[in-house]
Backbone as ProteinMPNN parsed JSONL, in Angstrom:
{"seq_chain_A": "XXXXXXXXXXXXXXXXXXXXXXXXXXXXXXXXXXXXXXXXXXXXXXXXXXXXXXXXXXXXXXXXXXXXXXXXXXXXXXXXXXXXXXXXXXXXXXXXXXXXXXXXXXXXXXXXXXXXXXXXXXXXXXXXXXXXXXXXXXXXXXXXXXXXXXXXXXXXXXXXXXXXXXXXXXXXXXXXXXXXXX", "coords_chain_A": {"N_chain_A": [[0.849, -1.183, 0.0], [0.593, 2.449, -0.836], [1.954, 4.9, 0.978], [-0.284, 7.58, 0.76], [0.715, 11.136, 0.625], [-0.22, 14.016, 2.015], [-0.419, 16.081, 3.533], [-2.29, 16.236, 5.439], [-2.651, 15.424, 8.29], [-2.548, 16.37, 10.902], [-1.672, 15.354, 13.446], [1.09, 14.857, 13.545], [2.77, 16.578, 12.748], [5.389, 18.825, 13.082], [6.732, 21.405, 14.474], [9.926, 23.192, 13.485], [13.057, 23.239, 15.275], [15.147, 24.278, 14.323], [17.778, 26.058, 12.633], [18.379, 26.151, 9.793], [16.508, 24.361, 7.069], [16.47, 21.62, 5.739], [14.318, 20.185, 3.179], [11.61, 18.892, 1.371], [9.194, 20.745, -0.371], [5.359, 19.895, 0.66], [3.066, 21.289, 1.123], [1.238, 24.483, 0.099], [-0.26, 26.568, 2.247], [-3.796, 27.539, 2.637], [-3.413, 31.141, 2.774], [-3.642, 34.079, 5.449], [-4.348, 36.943, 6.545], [-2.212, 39.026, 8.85], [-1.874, 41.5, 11.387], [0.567, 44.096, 11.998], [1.883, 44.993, 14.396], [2.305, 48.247, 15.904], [3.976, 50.45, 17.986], [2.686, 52.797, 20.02], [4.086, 55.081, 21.695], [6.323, 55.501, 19.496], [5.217, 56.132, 17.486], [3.985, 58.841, 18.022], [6.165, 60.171, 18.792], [7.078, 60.403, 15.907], [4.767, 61.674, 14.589], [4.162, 63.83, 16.628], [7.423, 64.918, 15.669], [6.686, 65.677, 12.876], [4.748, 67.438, 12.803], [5.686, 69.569, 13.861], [7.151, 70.277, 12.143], [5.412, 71.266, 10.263], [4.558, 73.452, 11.071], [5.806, 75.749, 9.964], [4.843, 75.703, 7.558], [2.105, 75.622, 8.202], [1.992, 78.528, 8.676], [2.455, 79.767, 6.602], [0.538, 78.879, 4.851], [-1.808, 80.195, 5.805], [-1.282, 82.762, 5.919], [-1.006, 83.6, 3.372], [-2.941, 82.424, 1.803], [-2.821, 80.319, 1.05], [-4.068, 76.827, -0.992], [-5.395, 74.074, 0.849], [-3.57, 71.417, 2.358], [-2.481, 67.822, 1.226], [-4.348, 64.95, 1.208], [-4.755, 63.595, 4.435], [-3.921, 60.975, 6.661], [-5.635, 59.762, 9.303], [-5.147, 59.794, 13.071], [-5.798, 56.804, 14.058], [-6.07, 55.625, 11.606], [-3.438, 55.597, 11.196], [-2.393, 54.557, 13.563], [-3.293, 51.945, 13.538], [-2.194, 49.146, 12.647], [-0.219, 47.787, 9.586], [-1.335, 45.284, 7.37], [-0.041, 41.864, 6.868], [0.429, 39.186, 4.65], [0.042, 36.066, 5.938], [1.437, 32.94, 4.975], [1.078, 29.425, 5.841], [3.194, 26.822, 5.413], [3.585, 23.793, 4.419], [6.519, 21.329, 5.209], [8.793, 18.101, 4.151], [11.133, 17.102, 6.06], [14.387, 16.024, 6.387], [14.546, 14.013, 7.475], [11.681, 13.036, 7.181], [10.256, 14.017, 9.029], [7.183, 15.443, 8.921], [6.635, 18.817, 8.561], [6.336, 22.359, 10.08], [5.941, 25.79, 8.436], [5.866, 29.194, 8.756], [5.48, 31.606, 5.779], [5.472, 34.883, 5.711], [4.744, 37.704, 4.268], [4.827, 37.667, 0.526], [5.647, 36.209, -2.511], [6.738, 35.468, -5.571], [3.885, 33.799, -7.999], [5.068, 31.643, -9.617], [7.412, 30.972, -7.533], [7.255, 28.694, -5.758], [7.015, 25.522, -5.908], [4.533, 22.482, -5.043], [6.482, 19.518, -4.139], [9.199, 20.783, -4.697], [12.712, 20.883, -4.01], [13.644, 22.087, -1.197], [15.566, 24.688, 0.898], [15.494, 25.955, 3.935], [15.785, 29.386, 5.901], [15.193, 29.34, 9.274], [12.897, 31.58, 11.521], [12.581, 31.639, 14.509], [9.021, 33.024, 16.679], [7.533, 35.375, 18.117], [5.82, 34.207, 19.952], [5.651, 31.438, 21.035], [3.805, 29.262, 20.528], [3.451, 29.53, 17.95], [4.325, 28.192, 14.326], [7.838, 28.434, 13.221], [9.301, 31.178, 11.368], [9.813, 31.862, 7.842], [12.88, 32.879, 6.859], [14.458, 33.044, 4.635], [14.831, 31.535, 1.675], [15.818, 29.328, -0.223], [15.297, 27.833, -3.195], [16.543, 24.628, -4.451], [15.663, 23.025, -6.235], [15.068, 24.976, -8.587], [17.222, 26.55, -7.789], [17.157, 29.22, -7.285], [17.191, 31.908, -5.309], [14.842, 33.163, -3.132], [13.61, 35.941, -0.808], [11.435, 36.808, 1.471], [9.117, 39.624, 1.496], [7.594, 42.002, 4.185], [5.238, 44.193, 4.886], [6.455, 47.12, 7.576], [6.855, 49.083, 9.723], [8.0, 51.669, 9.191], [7.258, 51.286, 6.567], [4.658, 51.731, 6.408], [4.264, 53.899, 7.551], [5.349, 55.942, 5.839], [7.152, 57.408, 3.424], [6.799, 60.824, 3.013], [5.38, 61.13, 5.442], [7.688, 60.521, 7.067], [9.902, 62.157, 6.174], [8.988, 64.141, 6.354], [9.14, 64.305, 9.474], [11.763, 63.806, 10.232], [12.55, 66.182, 9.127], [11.182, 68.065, 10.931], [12.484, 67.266, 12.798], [14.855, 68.268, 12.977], [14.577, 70.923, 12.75], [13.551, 71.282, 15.214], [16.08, 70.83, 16.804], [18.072, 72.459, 15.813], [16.469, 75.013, 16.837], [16.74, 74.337, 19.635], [19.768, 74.507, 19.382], [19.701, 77.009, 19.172], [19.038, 78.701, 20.949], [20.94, 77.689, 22.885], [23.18, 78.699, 22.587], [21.948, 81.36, 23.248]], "CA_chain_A": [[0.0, 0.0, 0.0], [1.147, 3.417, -0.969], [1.202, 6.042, 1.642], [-0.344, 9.11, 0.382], [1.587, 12.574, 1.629], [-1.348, 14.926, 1.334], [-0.164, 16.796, 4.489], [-3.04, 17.026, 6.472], [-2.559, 14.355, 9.017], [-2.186, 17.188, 11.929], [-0.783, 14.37, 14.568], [2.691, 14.34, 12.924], [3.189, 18.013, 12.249], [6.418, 19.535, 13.967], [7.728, 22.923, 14.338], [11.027, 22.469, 13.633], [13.659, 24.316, 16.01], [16.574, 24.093, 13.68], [17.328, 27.757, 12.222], [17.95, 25.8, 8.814], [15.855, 23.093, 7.326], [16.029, 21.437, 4.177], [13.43, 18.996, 3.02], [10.819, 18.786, -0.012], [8.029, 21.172, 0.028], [4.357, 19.48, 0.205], [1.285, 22.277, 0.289], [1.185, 25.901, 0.763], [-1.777, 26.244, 2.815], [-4.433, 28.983, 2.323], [-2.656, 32.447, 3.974], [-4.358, 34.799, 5.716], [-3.692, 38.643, 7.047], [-1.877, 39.323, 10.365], [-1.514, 42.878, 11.32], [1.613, 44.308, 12.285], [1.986, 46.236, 15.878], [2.816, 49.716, 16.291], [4.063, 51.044, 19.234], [1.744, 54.229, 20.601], [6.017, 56.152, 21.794], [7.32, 55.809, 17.904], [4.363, 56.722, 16.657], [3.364, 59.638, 18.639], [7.178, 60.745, 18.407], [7.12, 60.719, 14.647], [3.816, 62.639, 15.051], [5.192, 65.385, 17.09], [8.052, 65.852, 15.184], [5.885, 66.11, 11.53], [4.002, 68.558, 13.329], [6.507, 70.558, 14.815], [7.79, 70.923, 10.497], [4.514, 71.527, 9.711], [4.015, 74.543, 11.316], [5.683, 77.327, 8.955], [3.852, 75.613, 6.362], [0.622, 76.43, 8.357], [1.571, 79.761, 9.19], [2.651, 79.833, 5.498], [-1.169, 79.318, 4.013], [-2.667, 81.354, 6.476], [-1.069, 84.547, 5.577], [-0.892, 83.847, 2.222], [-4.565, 81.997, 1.669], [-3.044, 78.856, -0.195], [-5.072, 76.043, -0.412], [-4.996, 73.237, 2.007], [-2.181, 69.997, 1.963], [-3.277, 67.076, 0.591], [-4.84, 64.411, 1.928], [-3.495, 63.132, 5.76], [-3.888, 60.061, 7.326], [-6.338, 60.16, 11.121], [-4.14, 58.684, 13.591], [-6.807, 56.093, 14.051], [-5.402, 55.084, 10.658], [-1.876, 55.221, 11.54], [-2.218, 53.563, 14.836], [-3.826, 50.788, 13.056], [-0.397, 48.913, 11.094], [0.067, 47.446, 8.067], [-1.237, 43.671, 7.687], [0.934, 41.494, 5.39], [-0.099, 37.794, 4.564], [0.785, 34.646, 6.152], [1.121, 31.5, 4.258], [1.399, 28.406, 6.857], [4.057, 25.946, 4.532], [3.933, 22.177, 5.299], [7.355, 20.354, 4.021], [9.186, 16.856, 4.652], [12.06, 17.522, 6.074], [15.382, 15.275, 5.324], [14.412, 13.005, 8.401], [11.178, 12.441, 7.382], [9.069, 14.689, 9.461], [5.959, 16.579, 8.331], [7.183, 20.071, 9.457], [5.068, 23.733, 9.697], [6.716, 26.917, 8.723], [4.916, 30.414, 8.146], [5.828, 32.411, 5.178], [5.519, 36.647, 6.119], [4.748, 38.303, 2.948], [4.604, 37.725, -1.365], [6.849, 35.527, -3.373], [5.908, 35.869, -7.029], [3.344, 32.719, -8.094], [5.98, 30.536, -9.736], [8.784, 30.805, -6.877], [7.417, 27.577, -5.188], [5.788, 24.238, -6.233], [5.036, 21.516, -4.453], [7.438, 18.874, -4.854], [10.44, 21.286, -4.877], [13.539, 20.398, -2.588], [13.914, 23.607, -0.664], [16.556, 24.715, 2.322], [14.735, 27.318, 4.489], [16.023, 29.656, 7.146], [14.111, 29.946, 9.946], [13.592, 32.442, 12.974], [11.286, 31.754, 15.749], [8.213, 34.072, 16.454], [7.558, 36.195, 19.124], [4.705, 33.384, 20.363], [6.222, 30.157, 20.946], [2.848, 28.267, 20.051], [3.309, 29.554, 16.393], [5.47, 27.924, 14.352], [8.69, 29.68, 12.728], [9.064, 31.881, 9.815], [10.714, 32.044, 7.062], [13.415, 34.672, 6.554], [15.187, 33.262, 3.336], [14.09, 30.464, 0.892], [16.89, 28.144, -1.523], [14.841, 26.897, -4.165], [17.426, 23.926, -4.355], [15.086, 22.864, -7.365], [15.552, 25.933, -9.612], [18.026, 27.396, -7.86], [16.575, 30.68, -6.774], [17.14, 32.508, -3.517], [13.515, 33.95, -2.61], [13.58, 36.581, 0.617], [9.893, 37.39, 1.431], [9.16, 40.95, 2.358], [6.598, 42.187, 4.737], [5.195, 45.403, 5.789], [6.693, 47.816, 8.245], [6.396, 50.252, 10.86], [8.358, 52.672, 8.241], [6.643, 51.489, 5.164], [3.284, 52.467, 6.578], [4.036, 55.401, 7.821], [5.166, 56.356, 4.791], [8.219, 58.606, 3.215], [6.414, 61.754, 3.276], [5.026, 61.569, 6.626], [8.994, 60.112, 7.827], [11.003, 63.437, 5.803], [8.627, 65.281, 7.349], [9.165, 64.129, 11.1], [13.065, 63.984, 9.974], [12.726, 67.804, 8.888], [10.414, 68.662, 12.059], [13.718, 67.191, 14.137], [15.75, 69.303, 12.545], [13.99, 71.947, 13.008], [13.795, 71.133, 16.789], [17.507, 70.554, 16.899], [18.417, 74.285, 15.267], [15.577, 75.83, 17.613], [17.375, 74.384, 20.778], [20.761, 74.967, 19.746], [19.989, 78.429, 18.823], [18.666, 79.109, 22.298], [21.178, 77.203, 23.968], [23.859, 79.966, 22.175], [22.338, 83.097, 23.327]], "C_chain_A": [[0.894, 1.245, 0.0], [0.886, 4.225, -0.122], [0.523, 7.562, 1.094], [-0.071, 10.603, 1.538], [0.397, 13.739, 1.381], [-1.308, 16.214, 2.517], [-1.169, 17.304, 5.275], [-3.049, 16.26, 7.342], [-1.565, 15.534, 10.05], [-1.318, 16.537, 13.124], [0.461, 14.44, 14.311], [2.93, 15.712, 12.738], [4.275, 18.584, 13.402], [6.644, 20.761, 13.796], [9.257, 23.066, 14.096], [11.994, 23.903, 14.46], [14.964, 24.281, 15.377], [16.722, 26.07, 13.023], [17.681, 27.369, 10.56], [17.985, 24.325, 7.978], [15.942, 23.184, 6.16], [15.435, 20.057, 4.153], [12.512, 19.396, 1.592], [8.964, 19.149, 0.282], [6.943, 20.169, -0.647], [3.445, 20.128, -0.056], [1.967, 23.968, 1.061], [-0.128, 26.257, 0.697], [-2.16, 27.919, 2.506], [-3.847, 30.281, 3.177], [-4.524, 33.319, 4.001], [-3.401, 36.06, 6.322], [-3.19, 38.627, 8.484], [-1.38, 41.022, 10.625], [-0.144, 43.215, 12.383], [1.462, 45.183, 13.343], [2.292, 47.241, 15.412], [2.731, 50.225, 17.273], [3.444, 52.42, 19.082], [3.189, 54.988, 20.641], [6.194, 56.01, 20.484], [6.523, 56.598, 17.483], [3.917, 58.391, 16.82], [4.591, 60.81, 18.438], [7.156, 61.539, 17.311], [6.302, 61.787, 14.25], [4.048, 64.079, 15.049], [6.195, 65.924, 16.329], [7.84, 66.57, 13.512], [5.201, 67.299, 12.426], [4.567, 70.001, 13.415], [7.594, 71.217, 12.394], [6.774, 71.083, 9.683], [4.157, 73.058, 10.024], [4.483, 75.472, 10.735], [4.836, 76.8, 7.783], [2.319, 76.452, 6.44], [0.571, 77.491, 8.1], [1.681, 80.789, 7.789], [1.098, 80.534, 4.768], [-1.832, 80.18, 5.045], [-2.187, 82.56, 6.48], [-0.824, 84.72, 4.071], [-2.369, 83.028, 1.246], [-4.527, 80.655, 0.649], [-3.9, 77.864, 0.064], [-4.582, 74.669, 0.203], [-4.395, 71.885, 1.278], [-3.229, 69.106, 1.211], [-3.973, 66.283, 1.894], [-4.365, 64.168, 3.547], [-4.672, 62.199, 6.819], [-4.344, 60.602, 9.221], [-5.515, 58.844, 11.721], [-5.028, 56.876, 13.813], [-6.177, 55.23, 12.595], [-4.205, 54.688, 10.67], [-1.474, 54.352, 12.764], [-2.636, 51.897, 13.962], [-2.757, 50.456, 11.891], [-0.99, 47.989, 10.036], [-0.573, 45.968, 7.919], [-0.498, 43.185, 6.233], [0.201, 39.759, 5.721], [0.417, 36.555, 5.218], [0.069, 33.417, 5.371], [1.625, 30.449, 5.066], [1.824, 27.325, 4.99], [4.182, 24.715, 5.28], [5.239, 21.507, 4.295], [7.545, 19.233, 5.124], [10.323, 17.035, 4.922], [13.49, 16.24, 5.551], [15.624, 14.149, 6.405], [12.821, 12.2, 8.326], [10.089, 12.785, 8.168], [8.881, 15.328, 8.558], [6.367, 18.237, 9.474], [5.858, 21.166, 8.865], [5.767, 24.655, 9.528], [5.39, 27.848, 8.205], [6.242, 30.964, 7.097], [5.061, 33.658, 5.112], [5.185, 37.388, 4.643], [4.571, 37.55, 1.502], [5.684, 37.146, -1.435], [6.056, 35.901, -4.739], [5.005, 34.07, -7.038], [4.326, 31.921, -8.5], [7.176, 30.521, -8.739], [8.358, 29.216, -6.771], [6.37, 26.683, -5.981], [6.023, 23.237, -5.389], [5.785, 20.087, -5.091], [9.095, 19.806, -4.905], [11.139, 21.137, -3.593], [14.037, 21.833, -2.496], [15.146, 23.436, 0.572], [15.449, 26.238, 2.714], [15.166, 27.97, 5.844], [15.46, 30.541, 7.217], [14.305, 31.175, 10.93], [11.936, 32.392, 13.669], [10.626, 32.892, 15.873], [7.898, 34.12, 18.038], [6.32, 34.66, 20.276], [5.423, 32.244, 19.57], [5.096, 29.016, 20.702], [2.232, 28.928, 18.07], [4.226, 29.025, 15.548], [6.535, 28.76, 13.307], [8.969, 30.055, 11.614], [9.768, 31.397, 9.389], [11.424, 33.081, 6.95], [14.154, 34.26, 4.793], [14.514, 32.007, 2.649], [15.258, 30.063, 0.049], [15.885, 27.493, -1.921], [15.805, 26.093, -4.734], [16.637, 23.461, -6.295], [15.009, 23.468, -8.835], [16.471, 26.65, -9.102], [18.244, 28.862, -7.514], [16.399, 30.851, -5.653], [16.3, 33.767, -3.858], [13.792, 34.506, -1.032], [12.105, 37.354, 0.463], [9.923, 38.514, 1.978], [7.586, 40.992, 2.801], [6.379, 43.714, 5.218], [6.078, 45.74, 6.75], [6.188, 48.83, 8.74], [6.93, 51.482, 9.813], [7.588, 52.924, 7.439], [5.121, 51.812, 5.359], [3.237, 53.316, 7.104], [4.205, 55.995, 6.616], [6.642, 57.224, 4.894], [8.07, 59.737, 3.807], [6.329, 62.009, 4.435], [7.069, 61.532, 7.796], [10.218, 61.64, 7.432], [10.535, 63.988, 6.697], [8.834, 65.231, 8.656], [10.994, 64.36, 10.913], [13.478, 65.804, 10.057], [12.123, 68.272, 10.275], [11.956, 68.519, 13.643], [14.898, 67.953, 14.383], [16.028, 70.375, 13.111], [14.286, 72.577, 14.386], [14.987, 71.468, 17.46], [18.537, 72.126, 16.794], [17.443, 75.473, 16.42], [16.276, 75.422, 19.359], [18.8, 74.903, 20.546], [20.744, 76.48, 19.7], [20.094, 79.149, 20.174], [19.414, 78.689, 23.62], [22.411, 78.197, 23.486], [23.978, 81.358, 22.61], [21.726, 82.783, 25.153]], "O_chain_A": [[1.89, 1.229, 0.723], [-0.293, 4.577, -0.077], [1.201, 8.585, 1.189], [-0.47, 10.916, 2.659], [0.364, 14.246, 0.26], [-2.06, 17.183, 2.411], [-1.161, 18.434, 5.764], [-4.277, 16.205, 7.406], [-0.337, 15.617, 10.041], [-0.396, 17.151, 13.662], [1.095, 13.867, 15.198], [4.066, 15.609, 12.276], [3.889, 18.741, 14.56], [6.754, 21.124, 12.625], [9.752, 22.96, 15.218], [11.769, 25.107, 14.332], [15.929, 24.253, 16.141], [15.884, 26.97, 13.061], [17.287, 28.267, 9.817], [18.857, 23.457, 8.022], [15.709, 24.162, 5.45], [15.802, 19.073, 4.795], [12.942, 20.278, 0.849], [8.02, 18.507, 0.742], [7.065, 19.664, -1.763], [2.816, 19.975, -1.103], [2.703, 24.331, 1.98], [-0.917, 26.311, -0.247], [-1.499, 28.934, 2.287], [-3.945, 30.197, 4.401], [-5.596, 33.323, 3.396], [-2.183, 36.112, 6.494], [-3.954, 38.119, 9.304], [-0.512, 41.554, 9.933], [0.041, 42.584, 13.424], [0.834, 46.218, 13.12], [2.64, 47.177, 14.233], [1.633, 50.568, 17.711], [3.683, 53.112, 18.092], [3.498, 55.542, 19.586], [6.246, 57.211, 20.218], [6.858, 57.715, 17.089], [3.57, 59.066, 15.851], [4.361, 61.966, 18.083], [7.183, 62.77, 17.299], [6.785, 62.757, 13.666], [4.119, 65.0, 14.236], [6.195, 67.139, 16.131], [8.455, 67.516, 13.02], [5.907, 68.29, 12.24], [4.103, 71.111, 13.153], [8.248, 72.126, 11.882], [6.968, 71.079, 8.468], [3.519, 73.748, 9.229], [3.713, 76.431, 10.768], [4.17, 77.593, 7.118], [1.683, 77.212, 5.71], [-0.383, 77.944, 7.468], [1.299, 81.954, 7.683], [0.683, 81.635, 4.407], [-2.559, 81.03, 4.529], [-2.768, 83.439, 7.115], [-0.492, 85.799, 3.581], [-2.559, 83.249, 0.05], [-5.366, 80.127, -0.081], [-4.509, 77.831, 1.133], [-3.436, 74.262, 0.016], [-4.602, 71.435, 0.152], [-4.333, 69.402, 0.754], [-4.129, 66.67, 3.052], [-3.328, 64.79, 3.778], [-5.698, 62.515, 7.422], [-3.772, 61.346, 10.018], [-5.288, 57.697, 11.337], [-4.358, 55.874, 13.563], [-5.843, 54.062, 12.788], [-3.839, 53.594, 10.24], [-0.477, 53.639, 12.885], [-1.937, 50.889, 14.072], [-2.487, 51.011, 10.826], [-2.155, 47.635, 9.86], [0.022, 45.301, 8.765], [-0.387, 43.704, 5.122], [-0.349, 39.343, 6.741], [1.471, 36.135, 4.741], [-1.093, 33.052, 5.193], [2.856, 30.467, 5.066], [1.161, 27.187, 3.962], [4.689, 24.547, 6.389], [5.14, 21.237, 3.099], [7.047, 19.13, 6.244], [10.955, 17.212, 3.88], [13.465, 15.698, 4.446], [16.628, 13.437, 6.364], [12.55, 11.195, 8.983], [9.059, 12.111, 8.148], [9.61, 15.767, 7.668], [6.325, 18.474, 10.682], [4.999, 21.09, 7.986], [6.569, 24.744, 10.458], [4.379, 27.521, 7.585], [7.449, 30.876, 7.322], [3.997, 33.618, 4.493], [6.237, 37.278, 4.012], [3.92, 36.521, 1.687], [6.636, 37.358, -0.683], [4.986, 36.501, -4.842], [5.391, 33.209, -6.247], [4.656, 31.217, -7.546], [8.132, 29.928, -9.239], [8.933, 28.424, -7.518], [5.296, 26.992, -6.497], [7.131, 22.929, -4.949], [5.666, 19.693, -6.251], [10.087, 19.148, -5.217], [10.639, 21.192, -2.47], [14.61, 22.531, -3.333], [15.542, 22.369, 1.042], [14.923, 27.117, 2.032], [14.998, 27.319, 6.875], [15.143, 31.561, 6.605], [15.386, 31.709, 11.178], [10.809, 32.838, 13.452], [11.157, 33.899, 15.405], [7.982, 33.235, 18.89], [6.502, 34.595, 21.492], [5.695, 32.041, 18.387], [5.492, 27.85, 20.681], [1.221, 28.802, 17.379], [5.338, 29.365, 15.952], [6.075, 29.677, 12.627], [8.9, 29.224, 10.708], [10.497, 30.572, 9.94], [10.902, 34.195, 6.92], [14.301, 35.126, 3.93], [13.559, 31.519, 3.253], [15.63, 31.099, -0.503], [15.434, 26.59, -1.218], [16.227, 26.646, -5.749], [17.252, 23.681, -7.339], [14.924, 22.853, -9.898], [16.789, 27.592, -9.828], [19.303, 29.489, -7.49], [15.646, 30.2, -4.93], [16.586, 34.814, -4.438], [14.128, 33.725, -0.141], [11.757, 38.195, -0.366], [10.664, 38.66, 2.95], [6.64, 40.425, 2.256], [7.24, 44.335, 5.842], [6.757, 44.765, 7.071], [5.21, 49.441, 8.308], [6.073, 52.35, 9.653], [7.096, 54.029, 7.211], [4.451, 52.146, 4.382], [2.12, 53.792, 7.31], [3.239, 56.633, 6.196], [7.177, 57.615, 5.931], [8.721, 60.044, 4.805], [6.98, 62.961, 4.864], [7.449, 62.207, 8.752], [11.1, 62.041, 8.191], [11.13, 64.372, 7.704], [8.69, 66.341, 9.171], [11.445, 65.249, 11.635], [14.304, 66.426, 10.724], [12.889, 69.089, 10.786], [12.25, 69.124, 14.674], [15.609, 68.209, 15.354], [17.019, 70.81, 13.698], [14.843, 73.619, 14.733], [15.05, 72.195, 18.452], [19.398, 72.602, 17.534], [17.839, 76.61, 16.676], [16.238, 76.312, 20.209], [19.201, 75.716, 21.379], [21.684, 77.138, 20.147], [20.961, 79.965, 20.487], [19.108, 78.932, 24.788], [22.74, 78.7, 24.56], [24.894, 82.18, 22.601], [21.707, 83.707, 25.966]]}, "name": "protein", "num_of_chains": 1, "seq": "XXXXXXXXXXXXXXXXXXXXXXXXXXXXXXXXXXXXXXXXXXXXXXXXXXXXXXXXXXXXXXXXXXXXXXXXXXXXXXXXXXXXXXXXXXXXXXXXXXXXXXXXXXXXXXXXXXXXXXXXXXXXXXXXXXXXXXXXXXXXXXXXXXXXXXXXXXXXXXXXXXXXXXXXXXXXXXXXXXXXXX"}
């Protein structure tokens, strides 16, 4: 009798604690969204110091009657981070276990198939009853080193809003030393 590997036989599933595993991917299970923290202090920082380089702008249109910025993000929006996808990955590793990894973000559709002999390094997750990511991918099969990207605390704040807190520190920085001069 043939065993069939169909990877859902949950009893046998390991986490593996190795930091890298090579074995022969079987399914990449349906992903779903996980949202990314944001600390209330960075945020509130960044905040303050956009603010604080916003203000000749204000004082700008109000004596000169331009019309108002563009759009801008309610913190309510910005408090609330980024979600990026998880894909829970079942492979076989090179002993023979049914292993679980998460993959954090997008690969393009053809990186992986099942059936491909992969190497994958891992890194444990903040919650030791999840099991551990992926940070790099060896497609041993074609040959292709896949690194998944995921949201950030940067990339959702955004450039704009980050020059501007950059320039607002500036700002800050020139307004104390000036005063610490005279």
């Amino acid at each position: 009798m043939v065993e069939m590997d169909s990877g859902l036989d949950t009893r046998r599933i390991v986490h593996p604690t190795e930091q890298i595993v090579t074995g022969r991917l079987i399914r990449l299970m349906d992903g779903y969204t996980r949202e990314v923290r944001i600390g209330q202090p960075v945020l509130v920082a960044v905040l303050a110091a956009a603010a604080i380089a916003s203000l000749p702008a204000l004082l700008l249109r109000s004596l000169f009657s331009f019309g108002g910025g563009g759009a801008r993000r309610r913190w309510k929006q910005l408090k609330q981070g980024p979600e990026y996808l998880v894909t829970p990955v079942r492979l076989r590793n090179t002993a023979g276990q049914l292993c679980e990894v998460e993959l954090h973000g997008h690969l393009p559709q053809s990186a992986l198939h099942p059936a491909d002999q992969v190497q994958l390094t891992l890194r444990p997750q903040r919650d030791p009853e999840l099991p551990p990511r992926i940070e790099r991918i060896v497609n041993l099969t074609t040959g292709q080193l896949l690194t998944p990207r995921t949201a950030t605390l940067w990339s959702h704040l955004g450039p704009p809003l980050l020059l501007q807190a950059f320039l607002g520190g500036l700002l800050l920085a020139g307004v104390v030393a000036c005063s610490a001069l005279t």
